[in-house]
Every structure is written in structure tokens, then in C-alpha cells.
C-alpha distance (Angstrom), angle and dihedral (degrees) to the residues before:
residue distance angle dihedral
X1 . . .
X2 3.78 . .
X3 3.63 122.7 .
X4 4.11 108.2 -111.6
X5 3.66 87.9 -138.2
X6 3.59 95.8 49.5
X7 3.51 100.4 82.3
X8 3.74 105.7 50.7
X9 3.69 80.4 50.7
X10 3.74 95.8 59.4
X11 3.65 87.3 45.3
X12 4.05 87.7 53.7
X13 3.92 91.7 57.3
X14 3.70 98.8 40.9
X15 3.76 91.5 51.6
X16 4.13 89.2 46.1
X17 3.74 84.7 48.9
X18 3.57 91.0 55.1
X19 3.68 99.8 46.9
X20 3.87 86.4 45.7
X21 3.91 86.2 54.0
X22 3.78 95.4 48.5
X23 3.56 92.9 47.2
X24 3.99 93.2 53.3
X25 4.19 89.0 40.8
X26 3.71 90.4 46.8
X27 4.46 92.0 45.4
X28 4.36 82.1 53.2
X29 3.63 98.9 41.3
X30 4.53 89.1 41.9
X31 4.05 84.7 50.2
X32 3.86 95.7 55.4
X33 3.66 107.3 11.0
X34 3.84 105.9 36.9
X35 3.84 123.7 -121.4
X36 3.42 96.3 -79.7
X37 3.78 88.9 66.8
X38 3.68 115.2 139.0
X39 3.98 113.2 -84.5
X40 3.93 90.5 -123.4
X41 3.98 88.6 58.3
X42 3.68 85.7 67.2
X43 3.55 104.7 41.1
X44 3.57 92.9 48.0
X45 3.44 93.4 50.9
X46 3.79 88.2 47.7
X47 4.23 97.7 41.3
X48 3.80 93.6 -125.2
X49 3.71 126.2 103.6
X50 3.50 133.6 -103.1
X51 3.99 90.8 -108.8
X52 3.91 82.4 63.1
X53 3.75 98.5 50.3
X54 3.97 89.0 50.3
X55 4.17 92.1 41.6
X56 3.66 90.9 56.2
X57 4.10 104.7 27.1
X58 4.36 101.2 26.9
X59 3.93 86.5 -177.2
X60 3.62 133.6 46.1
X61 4.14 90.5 -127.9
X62 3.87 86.2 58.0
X63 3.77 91.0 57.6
X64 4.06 88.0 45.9
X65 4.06 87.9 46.5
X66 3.60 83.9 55.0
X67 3.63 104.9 50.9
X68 3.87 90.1 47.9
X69 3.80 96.3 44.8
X70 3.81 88.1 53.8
X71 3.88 95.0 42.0
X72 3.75 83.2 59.4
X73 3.69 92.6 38.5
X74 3.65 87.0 64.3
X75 3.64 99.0 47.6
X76 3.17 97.8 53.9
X77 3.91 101.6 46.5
X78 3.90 87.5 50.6
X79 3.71 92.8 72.2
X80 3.88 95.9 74.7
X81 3.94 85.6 48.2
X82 3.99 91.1 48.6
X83 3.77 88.6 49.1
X84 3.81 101.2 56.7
X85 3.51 93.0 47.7
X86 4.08 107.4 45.8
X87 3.52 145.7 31.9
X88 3.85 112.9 -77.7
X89 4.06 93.1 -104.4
X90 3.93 91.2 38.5
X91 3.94 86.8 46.9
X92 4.13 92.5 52.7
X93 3.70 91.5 37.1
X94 3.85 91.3 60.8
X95 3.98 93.6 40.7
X96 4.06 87.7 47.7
X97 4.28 81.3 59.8
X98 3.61 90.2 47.0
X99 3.59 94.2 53.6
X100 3.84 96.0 52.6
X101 3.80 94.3 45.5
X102 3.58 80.4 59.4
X103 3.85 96.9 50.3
X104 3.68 84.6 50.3
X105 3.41 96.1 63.5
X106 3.74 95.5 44.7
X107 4.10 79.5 70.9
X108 4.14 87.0 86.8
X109 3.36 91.9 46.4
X110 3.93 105.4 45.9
X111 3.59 97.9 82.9
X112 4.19 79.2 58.3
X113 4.06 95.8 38.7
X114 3.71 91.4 55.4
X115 3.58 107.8 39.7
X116 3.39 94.9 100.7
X117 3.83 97.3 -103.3
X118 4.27 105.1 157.1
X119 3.79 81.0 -143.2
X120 3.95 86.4 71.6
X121 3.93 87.4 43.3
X122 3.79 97.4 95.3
X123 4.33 93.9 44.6
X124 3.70 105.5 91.0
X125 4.14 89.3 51.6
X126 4.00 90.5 40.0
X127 4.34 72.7 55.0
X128 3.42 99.6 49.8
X129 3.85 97.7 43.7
X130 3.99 102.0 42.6
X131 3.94 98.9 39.2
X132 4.19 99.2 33.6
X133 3.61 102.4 57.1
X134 3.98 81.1 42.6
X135 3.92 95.5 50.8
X136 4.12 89.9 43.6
X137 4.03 98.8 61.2
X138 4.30 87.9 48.4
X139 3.79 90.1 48.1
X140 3.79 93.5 34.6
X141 3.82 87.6 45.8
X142 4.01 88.1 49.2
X143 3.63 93.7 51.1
X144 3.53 90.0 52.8
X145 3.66 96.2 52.3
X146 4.13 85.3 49.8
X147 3.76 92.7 -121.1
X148 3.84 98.4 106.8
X149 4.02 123.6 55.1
X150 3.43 104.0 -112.6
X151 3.76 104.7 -147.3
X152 4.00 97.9 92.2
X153 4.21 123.3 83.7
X154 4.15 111.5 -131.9
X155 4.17 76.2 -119.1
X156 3.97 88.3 61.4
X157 3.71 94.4 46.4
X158 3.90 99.6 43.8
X159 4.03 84.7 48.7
X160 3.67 86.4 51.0
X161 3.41 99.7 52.5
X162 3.47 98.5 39.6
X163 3.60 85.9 59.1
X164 3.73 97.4 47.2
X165 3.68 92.4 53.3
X166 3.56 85.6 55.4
X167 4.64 103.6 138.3
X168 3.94 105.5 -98.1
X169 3.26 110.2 -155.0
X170 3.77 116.8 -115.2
X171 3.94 91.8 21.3
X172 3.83 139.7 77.7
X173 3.55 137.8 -115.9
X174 3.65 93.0 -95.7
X175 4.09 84.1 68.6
X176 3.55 84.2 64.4
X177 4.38 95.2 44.6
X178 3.71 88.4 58.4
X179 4.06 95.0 44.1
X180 3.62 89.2 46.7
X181 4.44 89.7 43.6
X182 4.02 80.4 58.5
X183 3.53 91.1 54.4
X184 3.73 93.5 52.1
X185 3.37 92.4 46.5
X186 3.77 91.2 59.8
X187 4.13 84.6 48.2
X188 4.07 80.0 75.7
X189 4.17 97.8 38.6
X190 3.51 102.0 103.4
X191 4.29 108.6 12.6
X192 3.48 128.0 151.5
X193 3.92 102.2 -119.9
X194 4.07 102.3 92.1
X195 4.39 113.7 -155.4
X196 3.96 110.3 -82.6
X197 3.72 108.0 -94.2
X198 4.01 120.4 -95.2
């Protein structure tokens, strides 16, 4: 016999697969085709219809919400991961590039972010409270260890690199990795932990 509850369960996962398929189609198709892409671009790309993408996102800025919230999402969850498997200024070093791959691809979307949409109202707090606390245990962690200066707030630094990987026109985003790899590398100018004696 089947389980009652089994059902609406199996409903729950395909729609969260679905949403999680739209949001990776529609992150591809913003990168190369813009946000105004057609809607069949992205359901193509994610094997659903186009009566799916509406069901779940009703307005195109709820789709571009989305795509941002989860960009951050994954940012900020990758900082536990980074931690257990590096040394504390390794560990924020690596997150740091991580954060400015995802500025870069907020590039498609700004002409969307800042168009005055309320639906992109509640962003640069979503921001602030997924990716500081995240930022603060690496560089607090770092600190610690004595391989990171420890006269800069996580605040500071993610307002620093957000405006280093500010677009420059003419160049790519790797322009910005390599500013951004000199301001890390100023993170360790001036730590406490000295070289282990010879």
C-alpha cells in the first residue's frame, strides 16, 4: 500500500527540482543572453515548460531575485566547506575568489538589479546578512591563526571588494581577480605569526 503522505512529498521534490533547474537555466541563459532572454531559452535549457517557469516565478524580476539569492546562497554556505579543508588564510583567500566571481556575474544582471524594481528592494540586506556573518568567521578564523592583519571588519573587506570588482570598461573580470588577489595579499602584510625559525 502507498503511504498517503508519499505523494505530496514527491510532488514537493519535483517542484524544488524544478525551481532549482530554472534557477541554474535562467543564471546560463542571464550570462550569455541577458535577462530579457526569451522565457523558452530558459525552460529549455532547464527541461520544464514555460507553464512551470511562470507557476513558480509569475514575473521575470522573481526569476532574477532568484538567481541572485541563490548565487549568494552558495557563497556563503561554501565558507564552512573552505574551512575544513585549508589553512585559515588559504580558506578566506579562496572564499574572497568566490565572492568576486559572483560579483562578476551580477554584471548581466545590473541593468535588472537597479532598475528600480521593489522586487530587488530587499537584495543588498539579503547581501549583507548571508555573506557577512560568512566572511567574519574566515577572517576571524585567519586572525586567530596570525596569518591575516587584524585591523579590518568582514564589513570593510566585503565593501572593498565589492568595490574593486567594480566593471572597468574595456577590461574583463579577470582585471578585477588580480586587483582583488592584491588586496588579499595585503590581508597577510603585517600579521602576527612570524616564519618558523631555521
Amino acid at each position: 500500500m502507498v503511504h498517503p503522505n508519499t505523494t505530496p512529498r514527491r510532488r514537493r521534490a519535483d517542484a524544488r527540482r524544478n525551481v532549482d533547474a530554472l534557477i541554474e537555466a535562467a543564471r546560463t541563459v542571464f550570462a550569455t543572453s541577458g535577462v530579457d532572454a526569451p522565457a523558452k531559452e530558459i525552460t529549455d535549457l532547464a527541461g520544464v515548460g514555460v507553464g512551470t517557469l511562470y507557476r513558480h516565478f509569475p514575473q521575470r524580476s522573481d526569476l532574477v531575485k532568484a538567481v541572485v539569492e541563490s548565487g549568494i546562497d552558495a557563497v556563503a554556505d561554501a565558507g564552512p566547506e573552505l574551512s575544513a579543508a585549508h589553512e585559515p588564510a588559504e580558506a578566506l583567500a579562496q572564499w574572497i575568489h568566490r565572492f568576486t566571481e559572483l560579483l562578476a556575474t551580477k554584471r548581466g544582471l545590473a541593468s535588472a538589479l537597479h532598475s528600480g524594481d521593489p522586487a530587488f528592494s530587499g537584495l543588498p540586506g539579503y547581501f549583507m546578512q548571508r555573506l557577512g556573518p560568512a566572511l567574519a568567521a574566515l577572517l576571524d578564523a585567519a586572525v586567530a591563526d596570525g596569518t591575516v592583519r587584524d585591523d579590518i571588519s568582514a564589513e570593510d573587506l566585503l565593501h572593498a571588494i565589492t568595490q574593486l570588482s567594480q566593471p572597468v570598461p574595456g577590461r574583463e573580470p579577470e582585471h578585477n581577480q588580480r586587483i582583488v588577489a592584491v588586496l588579499v595579499d595585503g590581508l597577510r602584510h603585517g600579521a602576527t605569526r612570524r616564519p618558523p625559525a631555521r
